[in-house]
C-alpha positions in Angstrom: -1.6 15.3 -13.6 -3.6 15.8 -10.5 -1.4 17.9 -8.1 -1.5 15.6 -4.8 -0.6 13.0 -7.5 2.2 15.0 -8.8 3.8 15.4 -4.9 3.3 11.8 -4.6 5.3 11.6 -7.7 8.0 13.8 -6.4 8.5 12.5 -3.3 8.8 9.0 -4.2 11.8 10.1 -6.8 13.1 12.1 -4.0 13.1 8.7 -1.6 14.5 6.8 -5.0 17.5 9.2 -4.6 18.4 8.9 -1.3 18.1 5.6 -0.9 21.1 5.0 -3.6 23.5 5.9 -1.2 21.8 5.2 2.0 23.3 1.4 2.9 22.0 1.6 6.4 18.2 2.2 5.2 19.4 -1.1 2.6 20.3 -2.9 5.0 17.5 -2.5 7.2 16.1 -3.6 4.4 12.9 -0.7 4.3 10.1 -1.5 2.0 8.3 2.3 1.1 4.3 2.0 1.9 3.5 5.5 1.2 5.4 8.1 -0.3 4.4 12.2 -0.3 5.0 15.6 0.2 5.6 15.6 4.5 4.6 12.2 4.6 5.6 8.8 4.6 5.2 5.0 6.0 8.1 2.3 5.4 8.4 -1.4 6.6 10.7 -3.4 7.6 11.2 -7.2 9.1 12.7 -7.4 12.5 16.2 -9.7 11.9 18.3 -11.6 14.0 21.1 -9.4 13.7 18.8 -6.1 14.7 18.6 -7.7 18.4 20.2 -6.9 21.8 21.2 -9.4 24.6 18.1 -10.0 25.8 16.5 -11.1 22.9 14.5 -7.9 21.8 15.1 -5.1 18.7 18.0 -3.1 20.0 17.2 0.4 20.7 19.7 2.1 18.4 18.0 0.1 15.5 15.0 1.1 16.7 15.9 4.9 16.6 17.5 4.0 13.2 14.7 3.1 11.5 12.0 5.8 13.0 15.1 8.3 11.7 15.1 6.6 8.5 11.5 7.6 7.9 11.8 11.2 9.3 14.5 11.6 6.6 12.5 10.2 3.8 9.4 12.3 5.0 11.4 15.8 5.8 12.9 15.7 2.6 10.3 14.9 0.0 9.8 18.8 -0.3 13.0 18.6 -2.1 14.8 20.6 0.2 18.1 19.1 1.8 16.8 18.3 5.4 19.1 17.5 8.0 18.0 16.6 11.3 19.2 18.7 14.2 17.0 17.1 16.9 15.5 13.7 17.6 13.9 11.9 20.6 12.3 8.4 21.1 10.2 7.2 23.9 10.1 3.4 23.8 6.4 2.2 25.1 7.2 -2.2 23.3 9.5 -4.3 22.3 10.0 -5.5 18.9 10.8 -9.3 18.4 12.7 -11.3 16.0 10.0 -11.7 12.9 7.7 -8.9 13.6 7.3 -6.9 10.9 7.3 -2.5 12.2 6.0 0.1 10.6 7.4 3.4 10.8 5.1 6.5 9.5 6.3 9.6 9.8 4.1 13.0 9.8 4.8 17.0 9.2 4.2 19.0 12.1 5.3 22.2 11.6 7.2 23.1 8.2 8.7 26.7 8.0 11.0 28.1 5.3 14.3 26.8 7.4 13.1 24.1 10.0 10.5 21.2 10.2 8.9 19.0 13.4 7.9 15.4 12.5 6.2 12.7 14.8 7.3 9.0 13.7 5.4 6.6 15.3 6.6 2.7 15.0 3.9 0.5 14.9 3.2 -3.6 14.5 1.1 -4.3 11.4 -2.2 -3.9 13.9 -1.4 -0.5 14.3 -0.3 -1.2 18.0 2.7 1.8 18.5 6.0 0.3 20.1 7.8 3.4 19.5 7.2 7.4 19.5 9.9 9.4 17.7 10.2 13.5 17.5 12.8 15.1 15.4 13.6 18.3 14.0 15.2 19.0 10.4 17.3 22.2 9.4 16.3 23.3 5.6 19.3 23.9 3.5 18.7 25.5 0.5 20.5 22.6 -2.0 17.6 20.6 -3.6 17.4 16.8 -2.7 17.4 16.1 -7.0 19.1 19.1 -7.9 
């Protein structure tokens, strides 16, 4: 098996794990696009029930869901990655019926501590929100 293929692999049985226990990803209701090693993009439907009072995706669901990818991404190494950090600029605002993507990218992976950038984009690639978060790198394995 080719070896990016084998990461691949890996970090979509890593994702696979966490999400059978991770009801708030479910109930976003994430879709995976791309799963590998420090890498990821997910999807999911702006609902109803995600908005705020004035009639646009509530900013905690927004953080949610950029945090949900930063988790799937930081832990596809197979490390235990918790976040210790995480920060989000919001530049749009998502509607009922758009559909986001989130796509989350390795910055800076040491042996304990990782940077990712998550940017939340429509399906034209158009970024509504920037996310920054830092992970801490137990040493328990994700599958282990």
């Amino acid at each position: 098996m080719h070896k990016q293929t084998e990461k691949s692999t890996f970090a979509q049985a890593v994702y696979r794990k966490m999400m059978e226990k991770d009801y708030c990803s479910q109930w976003l209701q994430i879709e995976p696009l791309l799963l590998a090693e420090g890498h990821c993009r997910i999807k999911m439907k702006v609902r109803r029930e995600m908005l705020n009072g004035f009639g646009v995706l509530h900013g905690g669901i927004a953080f949610t869901f950029a945090d949900s990818a930063f988790a799937f991404a930081s832990n596809s190494y197979g490390r235990v990655a918790v976040s210790i950090n995480g920060s989000m600029s919001y530049a749009h605002a998502a509607k009922e019926g758009d559909l986001l993507i989130a796509e989350a990218k390795a910055l800076n992976v040491t042996h304990k501590t990782a940077d990712f950038d998550v940017n939340v984009m429509n399906e034209e690639g158009q970024i509504y929100y920037f996310f920054r978060g830092t992970v801490y790198r137990k040493s328990e394995e994700v599958l282990g």
